[in-house]
C-alpha positions in Angstrom: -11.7 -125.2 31.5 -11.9 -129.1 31.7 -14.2 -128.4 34.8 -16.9 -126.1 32.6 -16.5 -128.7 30.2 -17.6 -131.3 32.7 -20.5 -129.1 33.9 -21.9 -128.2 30.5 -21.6 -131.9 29.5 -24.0 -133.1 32.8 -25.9 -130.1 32.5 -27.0 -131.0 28.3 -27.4 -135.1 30.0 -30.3 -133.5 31.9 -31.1 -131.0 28.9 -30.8 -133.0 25.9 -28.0 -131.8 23.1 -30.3 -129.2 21.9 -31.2 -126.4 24.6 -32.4 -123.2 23.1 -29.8 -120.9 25.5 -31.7 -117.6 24.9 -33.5 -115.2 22.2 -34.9 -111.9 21.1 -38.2 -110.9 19.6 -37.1 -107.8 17.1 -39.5 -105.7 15.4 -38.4 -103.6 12.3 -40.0 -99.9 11.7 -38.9 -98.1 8.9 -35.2 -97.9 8.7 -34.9 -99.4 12.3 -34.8 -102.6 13.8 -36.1 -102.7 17.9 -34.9 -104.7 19.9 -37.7 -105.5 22.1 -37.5 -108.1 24.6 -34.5 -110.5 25.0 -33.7 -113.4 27.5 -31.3 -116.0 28.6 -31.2 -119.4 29.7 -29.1 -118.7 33.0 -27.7 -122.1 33.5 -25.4 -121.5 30.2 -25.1 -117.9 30.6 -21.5 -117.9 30.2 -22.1 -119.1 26.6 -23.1 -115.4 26.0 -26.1 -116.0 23.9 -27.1 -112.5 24.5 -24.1 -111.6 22.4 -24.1 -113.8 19.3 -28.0 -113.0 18.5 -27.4 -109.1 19.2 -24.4 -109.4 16.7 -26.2 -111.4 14.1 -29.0 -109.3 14.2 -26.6 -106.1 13.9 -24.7 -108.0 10.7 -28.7 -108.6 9.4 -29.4 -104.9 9.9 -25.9 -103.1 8.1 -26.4 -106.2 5.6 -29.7 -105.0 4.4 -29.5 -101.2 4.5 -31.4 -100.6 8.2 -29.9 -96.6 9.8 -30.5 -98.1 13.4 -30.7 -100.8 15.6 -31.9 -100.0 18.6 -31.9 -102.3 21.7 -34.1 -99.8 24.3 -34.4 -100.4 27.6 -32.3 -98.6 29.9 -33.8 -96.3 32.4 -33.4 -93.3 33.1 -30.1 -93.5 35.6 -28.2 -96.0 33.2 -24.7 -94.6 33.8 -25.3 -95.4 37.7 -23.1 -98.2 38.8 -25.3 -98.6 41.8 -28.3 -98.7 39.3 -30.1 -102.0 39.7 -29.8 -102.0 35.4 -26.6 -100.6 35.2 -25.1 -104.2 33.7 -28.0 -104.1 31.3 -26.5 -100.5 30.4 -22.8 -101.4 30.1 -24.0 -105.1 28.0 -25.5 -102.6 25.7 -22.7 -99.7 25.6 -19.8 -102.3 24.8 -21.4 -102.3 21.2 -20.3 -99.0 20.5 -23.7 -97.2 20.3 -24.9 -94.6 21.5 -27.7 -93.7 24.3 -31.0 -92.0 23.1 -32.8 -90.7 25.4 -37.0 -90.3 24.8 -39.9 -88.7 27.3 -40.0 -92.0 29.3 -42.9 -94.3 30.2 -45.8 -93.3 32.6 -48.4 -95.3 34.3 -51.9 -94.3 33.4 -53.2 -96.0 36.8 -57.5 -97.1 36.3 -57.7 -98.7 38.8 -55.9 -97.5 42.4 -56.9 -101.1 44.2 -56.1 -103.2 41.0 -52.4 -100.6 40.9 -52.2 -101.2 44.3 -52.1 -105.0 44.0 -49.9 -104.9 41.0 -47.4 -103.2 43.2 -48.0 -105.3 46.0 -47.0 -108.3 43.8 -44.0 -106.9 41.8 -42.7 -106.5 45.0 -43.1 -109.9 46.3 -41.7 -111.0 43.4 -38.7 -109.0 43.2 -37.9 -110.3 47.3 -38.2 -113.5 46.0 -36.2 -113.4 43.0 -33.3 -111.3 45.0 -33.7 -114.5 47.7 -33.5 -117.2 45.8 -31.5 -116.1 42.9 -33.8 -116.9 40.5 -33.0 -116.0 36.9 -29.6 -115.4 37.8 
């Protein structure tokens, strides 16, 4: 413990004493709140940001009479283990929801050289993150 300590202390020397360790853009429909897009800052990733603004935002939602909070974003093979988002699935699941499923998302592709480059890159992108750990 005294050696996270230690690392968290260098880490917020570098930082400062305010480092915004993560957040979530919501939207709220009806009697629903979405979840939309959430991220971390990976260096204090075991402070479990993700956690405390999912569970304040779940408090906001029962507190003021929302039906659902919904945190989308699993794909289609969610209970996989070997599913490259299977730890976004179980994250989600220890919450004690439960899985919705919808028609999916589809590419409506207008351009096959402009799709084709798109591809091209993603895929460079996700060698290079699996390489170098980034965002990990």
């Amino acid at each position: 413990l005294l050696e996270k300590i230690s690392i968290y202390e260098k880490n917020m020397e570098k930082d400062g004493e305010v480092v915004p360790l993560g957040g979530i853009i919501y939207m709220i429909h009806g009697k629903e709140v979405l979840s939309l897009f959430g991220g971390a800052y990976s260096k204090y990733m075991e402070l479990l940001s993700p956690y405390t603004t999912n569970y304040e935002m779940i408090k906001y939602a029962v507190e003021n009479g929302y039906e659902k909070y919904n945190f989308y974003g699993i794909d289609g093979h969610y209970d996989d283990k070997k599913s490259e988002l299977y730890g976004l699935y179980d994250f989600k699941r220890g919450f004690g929801g439960v899985v919705e499923e919808y028609i999916g998302e589809f590419n409506l592709v207008l351009s096959k050289p402009l799709y084709l480059a798109y591809e091209v890159a993603l895929r460079i992108y996700k060698g290079m993150k699996k390489r170098w750990n980034l965002g990990n």
